[in-house]
C-alpha positions in Angstrom: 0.0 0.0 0.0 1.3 3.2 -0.9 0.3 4.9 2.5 0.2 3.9 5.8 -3.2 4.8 6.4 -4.7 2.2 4.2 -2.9 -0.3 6.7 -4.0 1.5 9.7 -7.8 1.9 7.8 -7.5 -1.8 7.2 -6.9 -2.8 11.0 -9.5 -0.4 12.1 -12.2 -2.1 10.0 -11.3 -5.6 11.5 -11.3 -4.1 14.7 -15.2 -3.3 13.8 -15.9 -6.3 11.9 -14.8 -8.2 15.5 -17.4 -6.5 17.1 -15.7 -3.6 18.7 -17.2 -0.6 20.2 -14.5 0.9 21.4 -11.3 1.6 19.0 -8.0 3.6 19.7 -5.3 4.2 17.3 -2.1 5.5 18.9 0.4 6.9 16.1 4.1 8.3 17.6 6.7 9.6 15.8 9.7 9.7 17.6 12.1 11.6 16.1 15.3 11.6 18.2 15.0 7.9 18.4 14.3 7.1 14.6 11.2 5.1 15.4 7.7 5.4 14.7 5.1 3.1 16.3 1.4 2.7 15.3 -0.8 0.9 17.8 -4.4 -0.2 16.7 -6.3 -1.2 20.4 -9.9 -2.5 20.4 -12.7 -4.0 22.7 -13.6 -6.7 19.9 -14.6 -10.1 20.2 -10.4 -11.1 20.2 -9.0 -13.9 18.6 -8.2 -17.4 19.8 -4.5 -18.9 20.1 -5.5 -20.7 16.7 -6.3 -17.6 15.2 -3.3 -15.6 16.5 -1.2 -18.5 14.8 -2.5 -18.0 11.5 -3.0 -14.0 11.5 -0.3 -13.2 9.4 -1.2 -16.3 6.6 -2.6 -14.4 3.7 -4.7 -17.3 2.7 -6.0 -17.3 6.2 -9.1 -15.0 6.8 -12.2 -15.5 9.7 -14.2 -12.9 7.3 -17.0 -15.1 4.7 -16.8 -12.7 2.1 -13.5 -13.6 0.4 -10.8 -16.6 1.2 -8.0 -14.5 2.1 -6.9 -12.1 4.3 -3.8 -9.5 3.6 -4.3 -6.8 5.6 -2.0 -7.8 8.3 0.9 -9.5 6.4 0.9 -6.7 3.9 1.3 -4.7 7.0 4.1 -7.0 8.7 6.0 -6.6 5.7 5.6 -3.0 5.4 7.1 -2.7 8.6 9.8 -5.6 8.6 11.3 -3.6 5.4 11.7 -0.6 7.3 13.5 -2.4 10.2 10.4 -2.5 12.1 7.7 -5.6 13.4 4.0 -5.7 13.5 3.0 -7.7 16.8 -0.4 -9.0 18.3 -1.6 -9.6 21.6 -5.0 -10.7 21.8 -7.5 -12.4 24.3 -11.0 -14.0 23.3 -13.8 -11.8 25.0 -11.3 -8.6 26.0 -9.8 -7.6 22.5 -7.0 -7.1 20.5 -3.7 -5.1 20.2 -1.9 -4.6 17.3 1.7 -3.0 17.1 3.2 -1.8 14.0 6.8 -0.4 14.1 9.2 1.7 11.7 12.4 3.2 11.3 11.2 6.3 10.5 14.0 7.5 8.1 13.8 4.7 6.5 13.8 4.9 2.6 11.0 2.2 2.1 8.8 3.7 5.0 5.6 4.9 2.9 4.3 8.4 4.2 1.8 8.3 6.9 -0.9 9.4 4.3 -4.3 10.5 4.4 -5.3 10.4 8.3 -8.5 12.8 7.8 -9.8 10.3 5.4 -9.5 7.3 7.3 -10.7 8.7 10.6 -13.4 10.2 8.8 -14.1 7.0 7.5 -14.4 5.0 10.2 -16.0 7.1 12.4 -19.0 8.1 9.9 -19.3 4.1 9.1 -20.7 3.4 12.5 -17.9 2.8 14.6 -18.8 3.0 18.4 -16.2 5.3 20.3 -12.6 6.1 18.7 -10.3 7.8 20.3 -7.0 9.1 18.4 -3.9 10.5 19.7 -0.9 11.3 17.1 2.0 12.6 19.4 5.4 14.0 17.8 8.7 14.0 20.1 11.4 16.0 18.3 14.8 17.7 20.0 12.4 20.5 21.1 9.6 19.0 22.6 6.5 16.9 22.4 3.5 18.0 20.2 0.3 16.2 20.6 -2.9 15.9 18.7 -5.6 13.9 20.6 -9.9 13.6 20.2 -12.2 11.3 21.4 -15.6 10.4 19.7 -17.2 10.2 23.4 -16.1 13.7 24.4 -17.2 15.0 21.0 -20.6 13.4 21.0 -21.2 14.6 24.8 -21.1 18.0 23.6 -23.6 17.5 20.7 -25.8 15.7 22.3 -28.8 14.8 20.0 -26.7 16.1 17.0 -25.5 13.1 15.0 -21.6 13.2 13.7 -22.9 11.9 10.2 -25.0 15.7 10.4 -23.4 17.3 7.1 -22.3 20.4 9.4 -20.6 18.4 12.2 -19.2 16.0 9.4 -17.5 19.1 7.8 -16.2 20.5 11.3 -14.5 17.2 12.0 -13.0 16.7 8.3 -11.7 20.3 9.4 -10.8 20.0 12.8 -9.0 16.2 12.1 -7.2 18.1 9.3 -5.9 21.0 11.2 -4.8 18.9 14.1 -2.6 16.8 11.8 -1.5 19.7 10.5 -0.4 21.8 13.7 2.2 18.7 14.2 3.7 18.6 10.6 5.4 22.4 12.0 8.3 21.1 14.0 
């Protein structure tokens, strides 16, 4: 995939699809130490020892809709060429965690991409609560960009997010959060 956010888009929808009603992606860059980590935490239905085996098998898939599954290898290997790993921890009934590292200088690394459109995406498909924080740790200091759906729907209160005026501030607020952290 030519972004990252298509990986991090494609482990957010099998966090849904497992039945999750709570999702939080975690994305730090950490410049001093060359690293950047992407963590993908749900509430979903987890996945058996079985399961965990066979996550990173393309031709192995739980979904009924098509026989394989390359989400999460195509991620591994993403991150493996840029001197990174993708690990799991999961337990049936409490959810999953998914942890993708990168050099972050790294030639190979594909750019972090379109964030606005993926959050967007996922939370106007229906996704319960998401919360996202994207921190930045350079030589000067930490710069954070954080929301959570809970807090935002709280203060709407019968307003829906999928309302075209609140889907417009989001697309806009997502958008300028990102943005305030690419000025280092």
């Amino acid at each position: 995939m030519r972004e990252l956010s298509l990986h991090i888009l494609d482990a957010l929808q099998n966090s849904l699809e497992a039945g999750a009603t709570l999702v939080e992606l975690i994305i730090e860059e950490d410049l001093p130490a060359d690293r950047l980590t992407i963590t993908v935490r749900d509430n979903g239905r987890g996945m058996t020892e079985e399961q965990m085996a066979h996550v990173t098998d393309p031709f192995f898939t739980t979904r009924k809709t098509r026989k394989v599954g390359l989400g999460i290898p195509l991620f591994k290997a993403a991150a493996e060429r840029c001197n990174g790993e993708l690990n799991l921890a999961s337990q049936v009934g409490v959810g999953t965690t998914l942890t993708a590292t990168f050099q972050h200088s790294h030639l190979d690394r594909a750019p972090l991409g379109d964030m606005t459109g993926t959050l967007i995406t996922v939370i106007l498909g229906g996704a319960g609560e998401v919360g996202y924080v994207h921190r930045v740790v350079g030589d000067a200091g930490t710069q954070e960009f954080e929301f959570h759906t809970a807090e935002i729907k709280a203060e709407l209160g019968d307003v829906p997010l999928t309302h075209p005026d609140v889907r417009r501030w989001l697309q806009t607020f997502i958008a300028e959060g990102e943005a305030m952290l690419l000025i280092r």
